[in-house]
C-alpha positions in Angstrom: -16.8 -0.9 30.9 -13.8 -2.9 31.8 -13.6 -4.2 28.5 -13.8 -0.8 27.3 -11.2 0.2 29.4 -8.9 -2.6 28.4 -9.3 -1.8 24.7 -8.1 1.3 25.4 -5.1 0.0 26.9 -4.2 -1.9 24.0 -4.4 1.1 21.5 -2.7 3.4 24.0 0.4 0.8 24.3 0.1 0.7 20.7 0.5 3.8 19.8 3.3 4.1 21.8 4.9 0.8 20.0 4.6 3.0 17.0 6.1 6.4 18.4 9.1 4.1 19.6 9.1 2.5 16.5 9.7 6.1 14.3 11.9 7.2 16.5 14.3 4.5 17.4 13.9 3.5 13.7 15.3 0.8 11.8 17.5 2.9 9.6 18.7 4.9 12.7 19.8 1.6 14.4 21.4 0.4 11.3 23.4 3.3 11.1 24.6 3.0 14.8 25.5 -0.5 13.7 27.5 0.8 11.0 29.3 3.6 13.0 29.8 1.1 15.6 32.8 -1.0 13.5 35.0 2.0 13.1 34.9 3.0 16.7 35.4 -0.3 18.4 38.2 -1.4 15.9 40.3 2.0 14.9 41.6 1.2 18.4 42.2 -1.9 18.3 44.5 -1.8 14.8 46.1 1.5 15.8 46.9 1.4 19.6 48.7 4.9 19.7 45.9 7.0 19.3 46.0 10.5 21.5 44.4 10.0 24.5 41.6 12.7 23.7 40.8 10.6 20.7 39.9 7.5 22.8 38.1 9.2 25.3 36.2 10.5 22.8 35.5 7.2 20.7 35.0 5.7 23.8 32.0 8.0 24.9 30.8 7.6 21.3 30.7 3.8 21.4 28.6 4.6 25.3 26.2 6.7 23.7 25.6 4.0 21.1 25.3 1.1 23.5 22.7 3.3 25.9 20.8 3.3 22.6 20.5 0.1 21.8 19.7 -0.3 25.4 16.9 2.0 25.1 15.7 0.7 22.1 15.6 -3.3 23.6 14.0 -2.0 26.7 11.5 -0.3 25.2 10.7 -2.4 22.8 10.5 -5.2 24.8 8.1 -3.8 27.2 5.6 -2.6 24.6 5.6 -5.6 22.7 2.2 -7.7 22.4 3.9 -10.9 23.4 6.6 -9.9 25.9 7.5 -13.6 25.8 8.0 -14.2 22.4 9.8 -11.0 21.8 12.1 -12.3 24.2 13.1 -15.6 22.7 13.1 -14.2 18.6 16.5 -15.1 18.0 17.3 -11.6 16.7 16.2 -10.2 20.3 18.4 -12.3 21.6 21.3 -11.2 19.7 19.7 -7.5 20.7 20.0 -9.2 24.2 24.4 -10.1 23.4 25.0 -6.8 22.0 24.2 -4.8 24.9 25.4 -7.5 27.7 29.3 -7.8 26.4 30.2 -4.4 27.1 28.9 -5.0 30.9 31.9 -8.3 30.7 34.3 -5.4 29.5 34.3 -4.1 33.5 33.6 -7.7 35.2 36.8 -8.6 37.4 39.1 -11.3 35.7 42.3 -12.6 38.6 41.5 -9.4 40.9 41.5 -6.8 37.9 39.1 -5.0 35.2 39.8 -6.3 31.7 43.0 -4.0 30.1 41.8 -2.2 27.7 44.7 -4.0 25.5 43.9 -7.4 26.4 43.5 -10.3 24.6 39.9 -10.9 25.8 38.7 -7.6 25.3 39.4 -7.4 21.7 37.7 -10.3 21.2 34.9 -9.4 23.1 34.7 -6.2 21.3 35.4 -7.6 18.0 32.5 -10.6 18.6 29.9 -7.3 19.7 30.8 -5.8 16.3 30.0 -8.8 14.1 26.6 -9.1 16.6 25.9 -5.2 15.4 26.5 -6.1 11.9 24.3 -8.9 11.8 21.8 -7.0 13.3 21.7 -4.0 10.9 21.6 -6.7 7.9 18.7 -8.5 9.8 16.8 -5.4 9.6 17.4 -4.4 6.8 16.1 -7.8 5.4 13.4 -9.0 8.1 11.0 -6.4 7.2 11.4 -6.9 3.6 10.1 -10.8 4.5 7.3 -9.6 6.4 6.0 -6.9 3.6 5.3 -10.3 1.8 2.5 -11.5 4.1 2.3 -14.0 6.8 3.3 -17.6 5.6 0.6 -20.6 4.4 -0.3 -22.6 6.6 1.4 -26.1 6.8 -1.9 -28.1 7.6 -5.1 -27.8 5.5 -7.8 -25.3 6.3 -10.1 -26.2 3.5 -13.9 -26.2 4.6 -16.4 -27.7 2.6 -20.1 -26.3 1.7 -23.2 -26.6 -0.3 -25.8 -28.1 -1.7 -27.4 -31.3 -3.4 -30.4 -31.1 -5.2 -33.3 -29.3 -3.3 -31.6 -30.3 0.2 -30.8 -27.5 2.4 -27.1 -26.7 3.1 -24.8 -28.9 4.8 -20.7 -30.0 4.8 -19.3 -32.2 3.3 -16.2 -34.4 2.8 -14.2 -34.3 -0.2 -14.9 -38.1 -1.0 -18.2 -37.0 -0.9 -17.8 -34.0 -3.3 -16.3 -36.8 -5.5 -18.9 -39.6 -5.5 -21.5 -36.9 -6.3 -19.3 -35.1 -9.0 -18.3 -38.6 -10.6 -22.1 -40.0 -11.1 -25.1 -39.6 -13.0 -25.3 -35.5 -13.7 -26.9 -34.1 -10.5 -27.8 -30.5 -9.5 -25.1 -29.7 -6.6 -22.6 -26.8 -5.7 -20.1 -27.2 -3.4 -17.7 -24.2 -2.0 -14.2 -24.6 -0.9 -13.4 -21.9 1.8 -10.0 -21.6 3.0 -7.3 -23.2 0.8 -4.4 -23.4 1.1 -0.9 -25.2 -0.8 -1.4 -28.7 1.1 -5.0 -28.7 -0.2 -3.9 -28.5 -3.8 -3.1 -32.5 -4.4 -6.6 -33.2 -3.1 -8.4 -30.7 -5.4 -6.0 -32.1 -8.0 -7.2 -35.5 -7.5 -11.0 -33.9 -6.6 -11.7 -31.9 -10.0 -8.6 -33.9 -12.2 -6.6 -30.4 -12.4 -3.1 -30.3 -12.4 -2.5 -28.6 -8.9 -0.2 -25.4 -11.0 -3.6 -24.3 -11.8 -4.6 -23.5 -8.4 -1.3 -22.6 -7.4 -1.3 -19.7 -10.2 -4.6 -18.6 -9.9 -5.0 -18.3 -5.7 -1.6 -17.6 -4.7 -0.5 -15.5 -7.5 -1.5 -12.2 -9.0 -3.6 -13.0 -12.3 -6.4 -11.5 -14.4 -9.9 -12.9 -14.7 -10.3 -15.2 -17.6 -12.3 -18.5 -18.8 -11.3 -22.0 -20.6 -12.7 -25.2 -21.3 -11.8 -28.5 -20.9 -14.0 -30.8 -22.4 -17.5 -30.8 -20.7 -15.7 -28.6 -18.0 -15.5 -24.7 -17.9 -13.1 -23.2 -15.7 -13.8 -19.8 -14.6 -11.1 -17.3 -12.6 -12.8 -13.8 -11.6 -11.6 -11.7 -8.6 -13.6 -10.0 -6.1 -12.0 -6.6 -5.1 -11.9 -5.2 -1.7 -11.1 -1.2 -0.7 -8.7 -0.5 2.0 -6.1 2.6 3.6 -3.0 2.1 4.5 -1.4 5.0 6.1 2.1 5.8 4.0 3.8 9.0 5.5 1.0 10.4 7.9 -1.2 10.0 4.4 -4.0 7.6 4.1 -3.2 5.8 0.7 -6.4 4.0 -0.9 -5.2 0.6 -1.9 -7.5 -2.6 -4.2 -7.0 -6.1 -3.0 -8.3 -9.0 -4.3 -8.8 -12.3 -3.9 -9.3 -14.8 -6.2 -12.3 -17.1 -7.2 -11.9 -20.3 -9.3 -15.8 -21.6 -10.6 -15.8 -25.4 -11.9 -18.9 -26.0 -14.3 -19.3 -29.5 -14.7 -22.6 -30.1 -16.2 -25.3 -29.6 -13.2 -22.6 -29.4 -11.1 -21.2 -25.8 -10.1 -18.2 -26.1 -7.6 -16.3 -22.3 -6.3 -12.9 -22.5 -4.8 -11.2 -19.3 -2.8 -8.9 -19.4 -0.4 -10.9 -16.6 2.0 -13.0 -17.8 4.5 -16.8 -17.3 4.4 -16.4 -14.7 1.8 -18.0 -16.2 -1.2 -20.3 -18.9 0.8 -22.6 -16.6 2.7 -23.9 -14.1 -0.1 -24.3 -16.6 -2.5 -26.4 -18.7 -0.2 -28.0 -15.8 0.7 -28.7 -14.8 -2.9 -29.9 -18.6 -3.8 -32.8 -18.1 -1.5 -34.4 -15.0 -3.3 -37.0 -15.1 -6.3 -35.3 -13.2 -8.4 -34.0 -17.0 -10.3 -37.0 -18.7 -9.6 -36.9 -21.4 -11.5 -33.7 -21.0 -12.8 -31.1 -24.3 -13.0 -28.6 -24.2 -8.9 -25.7 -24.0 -11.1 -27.3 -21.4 -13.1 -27.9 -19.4 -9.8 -24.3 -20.1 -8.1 -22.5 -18.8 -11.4 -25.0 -15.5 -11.6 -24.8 -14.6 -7.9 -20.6 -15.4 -8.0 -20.3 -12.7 -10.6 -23.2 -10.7 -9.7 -21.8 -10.3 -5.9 -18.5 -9.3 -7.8 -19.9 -6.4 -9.9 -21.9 -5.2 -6.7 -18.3 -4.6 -4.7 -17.0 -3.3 -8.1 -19.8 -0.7 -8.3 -19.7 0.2 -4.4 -15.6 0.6 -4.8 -16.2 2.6 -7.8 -18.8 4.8 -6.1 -16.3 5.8 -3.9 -13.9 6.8 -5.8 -16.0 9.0 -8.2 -17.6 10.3 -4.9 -13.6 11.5 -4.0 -13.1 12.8 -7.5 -16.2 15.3 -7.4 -15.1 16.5 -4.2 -11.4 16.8 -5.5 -13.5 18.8 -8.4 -15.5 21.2 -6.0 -12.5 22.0 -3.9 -11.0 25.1 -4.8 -7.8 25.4 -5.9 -5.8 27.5 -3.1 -8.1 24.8 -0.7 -6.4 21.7 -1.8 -4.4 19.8 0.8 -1.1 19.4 0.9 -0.7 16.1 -0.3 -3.1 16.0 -3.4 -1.1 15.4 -5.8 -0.5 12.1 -4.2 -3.5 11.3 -3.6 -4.5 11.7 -6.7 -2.4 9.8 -7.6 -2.9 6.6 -5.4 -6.3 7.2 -6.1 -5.5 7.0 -10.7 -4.0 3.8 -9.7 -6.5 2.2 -8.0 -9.0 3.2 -10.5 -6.4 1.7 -13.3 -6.4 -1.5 -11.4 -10.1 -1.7 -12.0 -10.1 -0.7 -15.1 -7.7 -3.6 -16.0 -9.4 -6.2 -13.9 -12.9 -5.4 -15.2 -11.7 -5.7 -18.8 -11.1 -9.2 -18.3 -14.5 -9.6 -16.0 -16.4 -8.2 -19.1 -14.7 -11.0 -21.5 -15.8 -13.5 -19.1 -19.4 -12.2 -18.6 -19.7 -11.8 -22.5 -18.6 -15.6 -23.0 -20.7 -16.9 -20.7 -23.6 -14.9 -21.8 -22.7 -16.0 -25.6 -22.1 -19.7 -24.9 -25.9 -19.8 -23.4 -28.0 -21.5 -26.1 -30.8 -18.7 -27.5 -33.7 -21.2 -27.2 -37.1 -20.6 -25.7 -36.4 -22.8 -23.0 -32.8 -20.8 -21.9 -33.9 -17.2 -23.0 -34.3 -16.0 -19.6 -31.0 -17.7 -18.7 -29.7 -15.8 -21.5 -31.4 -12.6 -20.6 -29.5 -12.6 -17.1 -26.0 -13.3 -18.2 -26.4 -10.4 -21.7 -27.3 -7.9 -18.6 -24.5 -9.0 -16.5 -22.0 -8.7 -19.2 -23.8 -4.8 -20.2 -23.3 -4.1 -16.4 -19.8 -5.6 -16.3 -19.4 -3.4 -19.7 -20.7 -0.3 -18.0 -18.5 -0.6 -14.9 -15.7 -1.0 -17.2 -16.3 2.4 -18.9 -16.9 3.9 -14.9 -13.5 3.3 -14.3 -12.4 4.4 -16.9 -13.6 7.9 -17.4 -12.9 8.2 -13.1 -9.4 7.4 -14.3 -9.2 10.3 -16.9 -11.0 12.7 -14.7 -8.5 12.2 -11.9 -6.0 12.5 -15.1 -7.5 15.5 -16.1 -7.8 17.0 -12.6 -3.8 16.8 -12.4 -3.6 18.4 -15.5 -5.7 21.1 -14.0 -4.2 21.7 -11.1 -0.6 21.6 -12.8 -1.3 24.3 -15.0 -3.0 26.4 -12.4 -0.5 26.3 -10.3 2.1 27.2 -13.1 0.1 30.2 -14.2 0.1 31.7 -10.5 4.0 30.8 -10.5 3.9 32.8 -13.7 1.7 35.5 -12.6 4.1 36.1 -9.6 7.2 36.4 -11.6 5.4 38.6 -13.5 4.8 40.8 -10.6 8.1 40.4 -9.7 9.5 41.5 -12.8 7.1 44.4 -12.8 8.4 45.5 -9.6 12.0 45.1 -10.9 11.7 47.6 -13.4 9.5 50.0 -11.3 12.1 50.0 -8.8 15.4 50.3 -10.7 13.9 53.5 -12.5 14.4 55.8 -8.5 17.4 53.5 -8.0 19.3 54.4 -11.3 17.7 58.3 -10.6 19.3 58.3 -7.4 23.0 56.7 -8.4 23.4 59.6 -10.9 22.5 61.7 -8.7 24.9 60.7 -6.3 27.7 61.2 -8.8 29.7 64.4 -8.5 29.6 65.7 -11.9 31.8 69.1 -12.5 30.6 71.9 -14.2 26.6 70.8 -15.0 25.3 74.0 -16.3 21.4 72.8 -14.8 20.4 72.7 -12.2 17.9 70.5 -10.4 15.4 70.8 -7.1 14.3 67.6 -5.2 10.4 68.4 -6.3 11.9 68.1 -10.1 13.4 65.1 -9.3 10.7 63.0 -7.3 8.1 63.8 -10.5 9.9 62.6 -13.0 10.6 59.5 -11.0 6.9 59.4 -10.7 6.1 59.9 -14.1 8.8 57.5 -15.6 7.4 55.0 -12.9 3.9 55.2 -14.2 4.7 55.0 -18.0 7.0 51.9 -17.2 3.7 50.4 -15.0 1.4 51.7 -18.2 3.5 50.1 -20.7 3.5 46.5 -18.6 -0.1 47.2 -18.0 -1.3 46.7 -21.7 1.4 44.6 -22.2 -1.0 42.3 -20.1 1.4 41.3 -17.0 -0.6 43.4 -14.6 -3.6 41.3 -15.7 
């Protein structure tokens, strides 16, 4: 219960981090950094102003300081650390900008600082350039956190797997290397965890130059497959499904991570820099009967790009789920934001499109490059499904991506035949009603000597009956329709 209660804490304090943070925004307090210069130095370089004026810049420049006060104090209290919020060196500048204007009143030789002083221009003049390094620092800092949380400096690599018919155990990465450089031995080992100071070891561990790992872990790439010599080098990515919340709107987002497979004779060695994610379900998929039989490194490769169409197809599932109830929902139902999340939802599906393109040329190659011998064929059999699977998946995503196109397109033109019906009506009920208006403006004209003359009965039934031809006439004209 207490831990309940605790967790509750947390998401309470957080929420309220994030109401402080949208309201005491960024780009309000860069503005306030901004408007500060003008206010603090117009007086300074123009020391006649009207009295009114400087009262009034000098509440301005109050106001703006009790903001920034509000803002550190707040901030400050709802942080997660307290401590470290404290000591970031741009909280400390927080922490100058809003103590010099408290030195602005502290005695100096029995009196307040004149406003004309020496000292308090520079004091005023130092808490500008502290404001304006401030606004720049914010408008840059969260541009350097948007790119992710720095590697690590130290290694992280952990290493897995299994020699022969031995169960599962770790290893170091001499080891990986005796057993990789002697007599060809049935073995996989997974790397979990890598990171940049790992790369000279895998260099020197699998004779790769270490730009390979660095492009195809820590870089966006496309699934692909080379060889080198005895060696085939596979790169395939394993997509993942998450929201992000954009706006108050929960945009669907695909992330990957990467997966490099070294196939070195009977040697199959898988290399990602995610922890646990690739280890566990291949071990787990090693142990079934489904590969009886079947060569380890055989089994690691299948069960790597098996596991990878599985999260493919569950991914894809969703979104085609999404699309049919986008489809069902009728038109004056549809939420406010569809169009864009429709749209966030024809990207993602593009993304998949694109990535499984490659995966399919990788499962065909593989499946191709298998020997059709007797001994093999149900090798071969394995790997021609999971390059028709990989094929079909392909084609999923795209036809999910020209449904959602096509559901735009529907809703587009919907909505611009009701605009156009309505104008329609509009127009309709333009000319019905300037028929009794025009009526009534002759009418109201005093014209000498008519020799007619006319009773109100006479007058409203042939504003009736003009009325109903005009409505007849736009009628079959179809606008009524």
């Amino acid at each position: 219960m207490e831990q309940a209660a605790g967790k509750t804490g947390q998401e309470r304090k957080a929420a309220l981090r994030d109401l402080v943070c949208r309201i005491l925004s960024d780009g309000l307090m860069i503005f306030l950094g901004l408007v500060m210069a003008p206010i603090v130095i117009i007086p300074i370089v123009v020391p006649t102003l009207p009295q009114p004026v400087v009262e009034f810049l000098d509440m301005a420049d109050t106001t703006i300081i009790a903001i920034f006060v509000l803002e550190y104090v707040l901030k400050l209290a709802l942080a997660e650390d307290p401590v470290s919020h404290f000591l970031d060196r741009w909280h400390l500048l927080d922490l100058v900008i809003i103590t010099l204007p408290v030195l602005e009143v502290v005695p100096v030789a029995g009196s307040t600082l004149a406003r004309s002083s020496p000292t308090l221009r520079l004091l005023r003049v130092v808490r500008v350039a502290a404001a304006g390094g401030r606004s720049v620092e914010r408008r840059i800092e969260p541009e350097a956190v948007a790119r992710g949380a720095a590697e690590p400096a130290f290694s992280t690599m952990r290493i897995r797997g299994r020699v022969g018919d031995s169960g599962d155990g770790e290893f170091t990465p001499a080891e990986v290397k005796g057993y990789l450089d002697e007599t060809p031995v049935e073995a996989w080992f997974d790397l979990s965890g890598v990171s940049r100071p790992d790369f000279p070891v895998l260099s020197g561990l699998l004779g790769l130059p270490a730009a390979f790992f660095e492009s195809r872990l820590m870089r966006p790439s496309h699934p692909g497959i080379t060889f080198a010599d005895t060696t085939r080098l596979i790169f395939v990515q394993e997509p993942e499904r998450t929201l992000r919340v954009k706006g108050g709107v929960r945009v669907p987002i695909v992330t990957t991570v990467g997966l490099i497979i070294v196939h070195r004779k009977k040697a199959i060695v898988t290399i990602s820099k995610a922890e646990d994610r690739f280890f566990e379900p291949i071990r787990a998929g090693l142990e079934g009967s489904a590969l009886a039989g079947v060569p380890l490194d055989t089994r690691v490769l299948y069960g790597s790009l098996d596991g990878i169409n599985e999260n493919y197809a569950r991914i894809l599932a969703e979104l085609e789920a999404e699309l049919m109830r986008l489809e069902e929902t009728p038109n004056n139902e549809m939420p406010r934001d569809f169009l864009d999340t429709v749209f966030q939802l024809k990207r993602v599906s593009s993304i998949l499109a694109s990535s499984l393109f490659h995966q399919r040329e990788v499962a065909t190659v593989i499946a191709a490059d298998l020997p059709a011998t007797v001994s093999r064929a149900g090798e071969k059999s394995i790997f021609d499904a999971l390059a028709n699977e990989t094929d079909y998946l392909h084609e999923s995503a795209g036809n999910i991506r020209e449904g959602l196109l096509s559901l735009i397109d529907v809703h587009i033109n919907t909505v611009s035949y009701e605009m156009n019906r309505a104008m329609r009506v509009i127009a309709v009920l333009s000319a019905l009603v300037l028929i009794p208006t025009l009526i009534g403006q002759v009418l109201g004209t005093n014209i000498l000597g008519t020799p007619f003359s006319l009773h109100i009965w006479q007058v409203t039934a042939w504003t009736i009956i003009s009325m109903l031809v005009v409505g007849w006439i736009f009628y079959k004209l179809g606008w009524l329709r």
